[in-house]
C-alpha positions, 0 to 999 in steps of 0.5 A, a space after each residue: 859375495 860367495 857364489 855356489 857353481 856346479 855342473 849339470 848336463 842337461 837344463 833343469 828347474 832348479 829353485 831355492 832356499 836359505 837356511 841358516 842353522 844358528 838361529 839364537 846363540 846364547 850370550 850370558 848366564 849367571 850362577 849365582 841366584 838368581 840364575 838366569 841366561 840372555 840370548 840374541 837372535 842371529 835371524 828373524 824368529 816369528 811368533 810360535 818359533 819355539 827354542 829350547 836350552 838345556 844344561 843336560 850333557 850332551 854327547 858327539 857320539 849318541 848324537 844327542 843329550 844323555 843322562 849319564 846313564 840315571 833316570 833323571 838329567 838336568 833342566 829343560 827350559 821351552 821358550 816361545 816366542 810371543 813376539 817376534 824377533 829381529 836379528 840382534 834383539 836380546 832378550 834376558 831370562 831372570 828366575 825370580 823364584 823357582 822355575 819361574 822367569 822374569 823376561 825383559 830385552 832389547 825387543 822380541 820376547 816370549 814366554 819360558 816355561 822349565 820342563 820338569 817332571 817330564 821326561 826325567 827333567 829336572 828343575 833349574 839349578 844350575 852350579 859352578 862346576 861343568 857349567 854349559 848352557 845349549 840352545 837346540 830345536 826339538 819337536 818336545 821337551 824329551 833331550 834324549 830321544 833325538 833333537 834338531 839342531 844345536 844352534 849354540 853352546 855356551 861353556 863359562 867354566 874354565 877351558 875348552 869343552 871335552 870333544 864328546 860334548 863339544 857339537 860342531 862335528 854334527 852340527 857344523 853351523 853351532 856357535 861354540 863358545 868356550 875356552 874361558 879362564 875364571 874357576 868361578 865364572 859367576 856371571 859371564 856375558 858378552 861384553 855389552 860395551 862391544 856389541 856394535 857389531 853383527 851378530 856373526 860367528 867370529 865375534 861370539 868365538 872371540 873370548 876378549 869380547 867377553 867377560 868372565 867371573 864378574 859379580 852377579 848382576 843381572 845381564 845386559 839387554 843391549 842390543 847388536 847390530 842386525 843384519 838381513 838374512 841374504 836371499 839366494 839367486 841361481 843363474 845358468 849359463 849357457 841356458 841350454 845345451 844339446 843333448 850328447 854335447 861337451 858343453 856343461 851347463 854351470 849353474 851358480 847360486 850368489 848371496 845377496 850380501 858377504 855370509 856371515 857364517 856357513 850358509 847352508 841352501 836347499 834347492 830343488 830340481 824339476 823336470 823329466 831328465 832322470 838323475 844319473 840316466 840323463 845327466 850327471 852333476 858336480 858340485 851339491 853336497 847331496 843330490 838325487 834325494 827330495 831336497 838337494 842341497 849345497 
């Protein structure tokens, strides 16, 4: 297990909770019609969870995705969620005609809908070359104008992304996955003959579990092996000190189960003592705003 510790001098409420930032990672397309893309949930996505997938470029830099200075970008696609997901259910999106999707999977689905003619997005058409595919939250369908997060980033031409595209400086928990070999990728996806595994970071990151530049076909709904989302105790120790003294109060927050991958927790804090006045801490990486955070 991964325990949190920091140091405060006087005793506080301190309560808590998990975020984990990938919330889908995006484990196939294929280039050829009929396009199409799978992903797999890494946690539980409720029914209205909406997530987004755009081809769009985006931009370390601008903090968000651009159009290269024209009036119009690439696609926008909106999924919803109908019914809910569980951690390693994959669901596979088909486009039987234009802008229109066949949706099948391993359990939880949900409808999709191509954003085009919004926002200067335009309709699903994906090529060859500079082929990526992310999957971010958004409050709508505008990629411009500021996102959420980035929960992954699937990269199926030859070689590693170019650093302005690549997010993980900004948003630390993405999945980035790229460094492939084809020219032609075709059709790329997680092998399915490899997915008896829990869906963490290292084994989307591992491009020998994939594969790339195969013939078009349609993209495997096999599921990986779920895991539960760990929850987070806090403990302090001692439980109280006097006020003045040398002994610090060490609270330490312990998951449940080993992280699969950074885990990021909000907490808290209650009482009457003032921050910096009364007491000082060591340890959160943000701390005396609304939402403390380690």
């Amino acid at each position: 297990m991964k325990n949190f510790t920091f140091l405060i001098l006087l005793l506080i409420l301190i309560t808590t909770q998990t975020i984990f930032a990938q919330k889908v990672v995006v484990i196939g397309m294929n280039h050829e019609p009929p396009d199409g893309f799978s992903f797999v949930a890494t946690e539980t996505l409720p029914i209205g969870e909406v997530i987004y997938f755009t081809d769009n470029e985006y931009s370390d830099l601008a903090n968000t995705f651009t159009f290269n200075g024209a009036q119009s970008g690439e696609a926008v696609v909106r999924f919803t969620v109908t019914t809910a997901f569980s951690a390693g259910e994959v669901v596979f999106l088909n486009e039987t005609s234009a802008d229109v999707f066949t949706i099948s999977g391993s359990g939880g689905t949900g409808t999709a809908t191509v954003m085009s003619g919004v926002f200067g997005n335009r309709t699903l058409r994906w090529q060859q070359v500079e082929m990526r595919l992310y999957a971010y939250s958004d409050n709508d369908a505008n990629p411009t104008n500021g996102i959420g997060q980035i929960y992954s980033v699937l990269s199926t031409i030859a070689g590693n992304l170019p650093a302005d595209a690549n997010p993980a400086s900004d948003y630390s928990n993405s999945v980035v996955v790229h460094g492939f070999s084809s020219l032609t990728p075709n059709r790329t996806e997680y092998n399915p003959a490899l997915r008896n595994v829990d869906v963490s970071t290292v084994n989307f990151t591992t491009i020998a579990n994939w594969l790339n530049g195969q013939t078009n076909s349609n993209l495997s709904t096999t599921p990986f092996v779920g895991v539960s989302d760990p929850t987070v105790s806090v403990a302090a120790s001692p439980s109280a000190v006097l006020e003045d003294g040398a002994t610090n109060l060490v609270y330490t927050f312990t998951l449940s189960s080993t992280a699969t991958s950074n885990v990021t927790v909000n907490f808290s804090v209650g009482g009457t003592a003032a921050f910096s006045t009364d007491y000082a801490q060591t340890g959160a990486t943000t701390f005396g705003i609304s939402q403390e955070q380690l």
